[in-house]
C-alpha atoms as a printed R data frame, in Angstrom:
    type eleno elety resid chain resno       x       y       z
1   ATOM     1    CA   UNK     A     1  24.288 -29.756   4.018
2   ATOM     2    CA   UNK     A     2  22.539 -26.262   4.269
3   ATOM     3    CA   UNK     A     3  24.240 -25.022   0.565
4   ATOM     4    CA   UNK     A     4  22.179 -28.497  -0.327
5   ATOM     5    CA   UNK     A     5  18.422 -27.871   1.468
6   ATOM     6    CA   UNK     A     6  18.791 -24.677   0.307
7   ATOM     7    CA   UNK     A     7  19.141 -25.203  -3.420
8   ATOM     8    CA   UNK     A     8  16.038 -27.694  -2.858
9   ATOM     9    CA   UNK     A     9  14.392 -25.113  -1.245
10  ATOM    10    CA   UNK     A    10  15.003 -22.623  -4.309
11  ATOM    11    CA   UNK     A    11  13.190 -25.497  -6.537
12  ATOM    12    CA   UNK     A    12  10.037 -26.819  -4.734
13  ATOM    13    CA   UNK     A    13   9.489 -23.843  -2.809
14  ATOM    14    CA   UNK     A    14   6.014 -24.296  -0.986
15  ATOM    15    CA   UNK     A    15   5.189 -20.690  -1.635
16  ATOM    16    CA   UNK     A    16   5.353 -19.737  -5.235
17  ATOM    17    CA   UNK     A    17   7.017 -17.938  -6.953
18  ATOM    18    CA   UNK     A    18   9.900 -17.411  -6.075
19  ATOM    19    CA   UNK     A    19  12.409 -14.116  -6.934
20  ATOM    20    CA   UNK     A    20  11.167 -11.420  -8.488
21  ATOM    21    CA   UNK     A    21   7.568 -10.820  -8.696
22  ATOM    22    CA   UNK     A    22   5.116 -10.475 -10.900
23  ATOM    23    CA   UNK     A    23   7.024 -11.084 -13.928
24  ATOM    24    CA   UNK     A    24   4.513 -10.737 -16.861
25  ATOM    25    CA   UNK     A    25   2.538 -13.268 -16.886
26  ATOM    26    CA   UNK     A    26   2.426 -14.396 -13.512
27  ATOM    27    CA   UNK     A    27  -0.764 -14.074 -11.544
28  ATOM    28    CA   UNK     A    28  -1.423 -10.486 -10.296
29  ATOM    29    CA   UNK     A    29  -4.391  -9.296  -7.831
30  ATOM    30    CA   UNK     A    30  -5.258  -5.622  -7.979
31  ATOM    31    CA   UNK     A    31  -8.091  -3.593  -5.767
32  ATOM    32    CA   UNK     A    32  -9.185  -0.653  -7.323
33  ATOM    33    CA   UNK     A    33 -10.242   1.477  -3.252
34  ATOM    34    CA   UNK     A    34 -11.822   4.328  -5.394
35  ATOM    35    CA   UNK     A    35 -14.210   1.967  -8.231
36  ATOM    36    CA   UNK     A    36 -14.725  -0.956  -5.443
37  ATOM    37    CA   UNK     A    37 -13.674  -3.426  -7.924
38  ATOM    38    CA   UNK     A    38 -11.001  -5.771  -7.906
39  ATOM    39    CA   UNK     A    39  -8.795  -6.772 -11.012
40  ATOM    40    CA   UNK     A    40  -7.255 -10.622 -11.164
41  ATOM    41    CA   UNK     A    41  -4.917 -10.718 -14.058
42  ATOM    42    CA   UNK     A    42  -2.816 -13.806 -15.499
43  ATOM    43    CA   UNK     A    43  -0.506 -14.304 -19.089
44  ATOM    44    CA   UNK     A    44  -0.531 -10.115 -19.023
45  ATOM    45    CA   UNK     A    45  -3.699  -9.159 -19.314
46  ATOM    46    CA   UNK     A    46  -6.908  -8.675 -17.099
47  ATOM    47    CA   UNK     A    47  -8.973 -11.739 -17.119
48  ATOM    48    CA   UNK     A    48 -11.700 -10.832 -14.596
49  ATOM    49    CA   UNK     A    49 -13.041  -7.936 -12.632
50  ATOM    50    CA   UNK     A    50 -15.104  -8.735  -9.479
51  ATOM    51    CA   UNK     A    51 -17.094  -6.055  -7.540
52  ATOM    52    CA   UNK     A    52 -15.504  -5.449  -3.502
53  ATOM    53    CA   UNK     A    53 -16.364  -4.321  -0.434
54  ATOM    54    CA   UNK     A    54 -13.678  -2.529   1.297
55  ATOM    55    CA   UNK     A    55 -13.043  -1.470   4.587
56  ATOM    56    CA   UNK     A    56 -15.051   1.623   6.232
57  ATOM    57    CA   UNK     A    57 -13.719   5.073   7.882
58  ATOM    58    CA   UNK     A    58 -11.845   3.964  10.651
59  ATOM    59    CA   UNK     A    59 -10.990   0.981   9.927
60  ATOM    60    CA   UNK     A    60  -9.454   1.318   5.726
61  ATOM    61    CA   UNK     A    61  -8.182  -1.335   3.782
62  ATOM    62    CA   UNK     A    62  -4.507  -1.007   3.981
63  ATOM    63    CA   UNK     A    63  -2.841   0.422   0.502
64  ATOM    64    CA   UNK     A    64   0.673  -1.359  -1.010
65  ATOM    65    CA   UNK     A    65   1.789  -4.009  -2.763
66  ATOM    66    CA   UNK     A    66   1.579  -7.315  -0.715
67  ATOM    67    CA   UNK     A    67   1.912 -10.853  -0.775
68  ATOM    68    CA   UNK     A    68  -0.795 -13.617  -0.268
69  ATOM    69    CA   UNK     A    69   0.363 -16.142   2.458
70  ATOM    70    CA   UNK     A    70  -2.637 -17.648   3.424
71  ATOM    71    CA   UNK     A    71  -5.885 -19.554   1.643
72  ATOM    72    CA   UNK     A    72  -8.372 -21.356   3.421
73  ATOM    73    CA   UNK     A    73 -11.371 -23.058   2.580
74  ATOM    74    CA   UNK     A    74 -14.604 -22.266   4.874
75  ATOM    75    CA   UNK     A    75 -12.024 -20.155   7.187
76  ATOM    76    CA   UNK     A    76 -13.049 -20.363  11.031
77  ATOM    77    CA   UNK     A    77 -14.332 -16.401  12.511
78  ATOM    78    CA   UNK     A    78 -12.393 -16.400  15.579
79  ATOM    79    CA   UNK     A    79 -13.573 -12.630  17.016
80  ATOM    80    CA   UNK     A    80 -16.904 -14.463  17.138
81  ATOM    81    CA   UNK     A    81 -15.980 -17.895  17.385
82  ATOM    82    CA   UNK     A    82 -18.280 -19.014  14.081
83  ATOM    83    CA   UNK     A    83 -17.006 -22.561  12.640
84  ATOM    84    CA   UNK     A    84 -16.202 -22.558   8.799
85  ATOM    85    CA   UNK     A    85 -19.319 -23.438   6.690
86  ATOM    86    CA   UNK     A    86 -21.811 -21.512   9.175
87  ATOM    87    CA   UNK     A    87 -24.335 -19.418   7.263
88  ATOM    88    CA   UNK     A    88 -23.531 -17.059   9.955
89  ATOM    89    CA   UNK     A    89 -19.579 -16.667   9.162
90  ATOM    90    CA   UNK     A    90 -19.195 -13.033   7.736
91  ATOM    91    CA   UNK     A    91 -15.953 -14.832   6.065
92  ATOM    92    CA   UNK     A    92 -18.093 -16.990   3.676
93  ATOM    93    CA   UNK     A    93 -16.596 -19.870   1.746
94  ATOM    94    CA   UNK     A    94 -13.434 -18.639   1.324
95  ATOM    95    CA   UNK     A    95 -10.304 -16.667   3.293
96  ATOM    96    CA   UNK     A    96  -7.181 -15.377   1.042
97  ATOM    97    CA   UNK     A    97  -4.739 -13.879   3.081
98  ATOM    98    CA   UNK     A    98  -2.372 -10.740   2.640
99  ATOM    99    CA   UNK     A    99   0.680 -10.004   4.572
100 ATOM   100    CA   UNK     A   100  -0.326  -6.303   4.815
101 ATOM   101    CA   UNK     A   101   1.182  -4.053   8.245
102 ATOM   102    CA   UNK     A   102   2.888  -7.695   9.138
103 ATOM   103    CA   UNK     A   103  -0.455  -9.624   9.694
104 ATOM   104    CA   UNK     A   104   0.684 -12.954   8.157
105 ATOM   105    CA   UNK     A   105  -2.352 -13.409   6.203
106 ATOM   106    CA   UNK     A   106  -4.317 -13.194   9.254
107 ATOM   107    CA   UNK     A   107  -6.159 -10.335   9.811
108 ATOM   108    CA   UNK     A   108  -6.523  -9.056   6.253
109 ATOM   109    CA   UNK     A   109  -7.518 -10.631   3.421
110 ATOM   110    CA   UNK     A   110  -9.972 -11.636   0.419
111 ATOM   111    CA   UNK     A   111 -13.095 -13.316   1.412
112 ATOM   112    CA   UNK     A   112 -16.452 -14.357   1.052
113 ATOM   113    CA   UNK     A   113 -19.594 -12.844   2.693
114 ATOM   114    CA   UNK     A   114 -22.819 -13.752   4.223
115 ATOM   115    CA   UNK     A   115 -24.098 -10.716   3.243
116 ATOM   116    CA   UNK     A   116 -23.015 -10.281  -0.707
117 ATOM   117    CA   UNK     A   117 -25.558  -7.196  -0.092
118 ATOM   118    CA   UNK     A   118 -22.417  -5.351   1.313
119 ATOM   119    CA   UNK     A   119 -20.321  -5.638  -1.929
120 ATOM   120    CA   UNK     A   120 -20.051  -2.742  -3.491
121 ATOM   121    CA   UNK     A   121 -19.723  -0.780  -0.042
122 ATOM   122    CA   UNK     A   122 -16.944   0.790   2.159
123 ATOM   123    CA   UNK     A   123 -18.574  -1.116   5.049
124 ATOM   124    CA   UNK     A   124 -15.737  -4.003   5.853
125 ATOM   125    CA   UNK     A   125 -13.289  -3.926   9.080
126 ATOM   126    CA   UNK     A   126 -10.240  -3.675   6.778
127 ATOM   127    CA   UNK     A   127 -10.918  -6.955   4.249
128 ATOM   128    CA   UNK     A   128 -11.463  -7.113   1.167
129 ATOM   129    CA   UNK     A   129 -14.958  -8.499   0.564
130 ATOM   130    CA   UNK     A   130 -16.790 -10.507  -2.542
131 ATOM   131    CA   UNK     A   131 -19.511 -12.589  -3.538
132 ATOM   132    CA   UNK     A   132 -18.883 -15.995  -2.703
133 ATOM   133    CA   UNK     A   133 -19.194 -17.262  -6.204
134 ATOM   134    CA   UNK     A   134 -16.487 -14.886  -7.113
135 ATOM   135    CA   UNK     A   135 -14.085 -15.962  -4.360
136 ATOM   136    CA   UNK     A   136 -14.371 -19.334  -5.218
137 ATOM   137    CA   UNK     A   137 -13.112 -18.509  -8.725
138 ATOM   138    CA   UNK     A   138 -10.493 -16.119  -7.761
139 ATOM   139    CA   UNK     A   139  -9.164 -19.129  -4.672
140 ATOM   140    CA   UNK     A   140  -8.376 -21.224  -7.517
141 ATOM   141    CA   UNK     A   141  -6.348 -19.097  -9.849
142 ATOM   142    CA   UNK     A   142  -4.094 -17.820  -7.690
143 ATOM   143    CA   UNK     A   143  -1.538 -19.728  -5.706
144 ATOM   144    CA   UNK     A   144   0.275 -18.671  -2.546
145 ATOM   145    CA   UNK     A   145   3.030 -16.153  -3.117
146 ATOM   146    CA   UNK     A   146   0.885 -14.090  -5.381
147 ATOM   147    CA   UNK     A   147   1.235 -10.178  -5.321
148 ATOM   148    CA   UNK     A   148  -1.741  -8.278  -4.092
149 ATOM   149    CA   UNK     A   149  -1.598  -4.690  -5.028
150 ATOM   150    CA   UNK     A   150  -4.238  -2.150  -3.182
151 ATOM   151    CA   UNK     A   151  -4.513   1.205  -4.327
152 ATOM   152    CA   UNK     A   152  -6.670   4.346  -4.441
153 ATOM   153    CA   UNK     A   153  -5.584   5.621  -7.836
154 ATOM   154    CA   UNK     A   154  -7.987   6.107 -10.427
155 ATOM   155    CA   UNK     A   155  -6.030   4.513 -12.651
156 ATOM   156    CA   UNK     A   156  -7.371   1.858 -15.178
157 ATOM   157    CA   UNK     A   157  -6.622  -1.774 -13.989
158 ATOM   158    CA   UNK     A   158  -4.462  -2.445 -17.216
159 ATOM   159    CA   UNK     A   159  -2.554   0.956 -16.265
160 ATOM   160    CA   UNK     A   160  -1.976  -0.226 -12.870
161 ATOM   161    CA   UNK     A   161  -0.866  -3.662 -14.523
162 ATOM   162    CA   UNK     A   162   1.363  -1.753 -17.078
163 ATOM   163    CA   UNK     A   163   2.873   0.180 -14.259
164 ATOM   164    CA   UNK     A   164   3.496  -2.602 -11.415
165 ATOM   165    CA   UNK     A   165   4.722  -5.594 -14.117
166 ATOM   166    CA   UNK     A   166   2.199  -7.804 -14.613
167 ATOM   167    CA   UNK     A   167   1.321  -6.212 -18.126
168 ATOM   168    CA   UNK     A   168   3.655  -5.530 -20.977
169 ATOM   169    CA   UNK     A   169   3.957  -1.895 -21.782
C-alpha cells in the first residue's frame, strides 16, 4: 500500500518539481546581493530583472541555493499583527517563501512593500523586497518547489544561470 501512495506521490506531487532541480528550462529565481536586482528566468534564459531591497547590516539576506515552499496572497504581518491587504503591511500584496537556515518559508522570503521607496536599498530585516507590481508578476510564474539562488557574486545573471543549470552553456 505505501510502494502504491508513494508512486502517486512521485506523479501529482503538490510541490513541483520533483528530482533534480533546475533542469534547463525550469523556472529559476536568482538575487544578485551586490547589483540589488533580482533575475527570474524560465525555458533557459532570463526573462525579467526586477530591482530588490535586501536585508541591512545585521540582519543580511541569507546566501545559497534554496527552495520556495510558501506563496501567499496579501500575507498576514504577525511581529505586528497587520491583516493582509492593510496599506500598513510592510509585506504588501504578496509573500513567496524560501526555506533558507530551516525557516519553512516563514521568515524569509520575496515580498511586496508599502514602501517601494526602499527598493533598491540594503534596508530589509533579511527579505527580499520588490515593488508590488513586480511581485505580482513574479507570484505567478513560479510555482512551489522553485529554486531560489542568493548570491553576492558579481557575476552576470546569465553566468550565474550558466553555472547553477538553469541556462545551457
Amino acid at each position: 500500500m505505501l510502494a502504491i501512495l508513494l508512486s502517486i506521490l512521485s506523479i501529482v506531487s503538490p510541490i513541483w518539481p520533483l528530482g533534480v532541480n533546475p533542469l534547463e528550462g525550469d523556472p529559476y529565481v536568482i538575487v544578485s546581493l551586490s547589483s540589488h536586482q533580482l533575475a527570474y528566468i524560465n525555458d533557459g534564459e532570463v526573462k525579467q530583472v526586477f530591482d530588490v531591497a535586501i536585508g541591512k547590516k545585521g540582519t543580511e539576506t541569507p546566501e545559497g541555493e534554496f527552495n520556495i515552499v510558501v506563496k501567499a496572497i496579501n500575507p498576514y504581518y504577525r511581529k505586528l499583527d497587520i491583516q493582509g491587504g492593510d496599506k500598513d503591511n510592510p509585506l504588501g500584496t504578496r509573500w513567496i517563501g524560501f526555506d533558507a537556515e530551516e525557516t519553512d518559508g516563514r521568515l524569509y522570503g520575496i515580498h511586496g512593500t508599502n514602501r517601494p521607496s526602499t527598493v533598491g536599498y540594503s534596508i530589509s530585516n533579511g527579505c527580499v523586497r520588490l515593488i508590488n507590481s513586480d511581485v505580482e508578476v513574479l507570484f505567478e510564474e513560479i510555482p512551489l518547489g522553485t529554486k531560489v539562488l542568493v548570491t553576492s557574486k558579481g557575476d552576470s545573471f546569465e553566468e550565474l544561470g550558466k553555472h547553477h543549470g538553469a541556462i545551457s552553456e
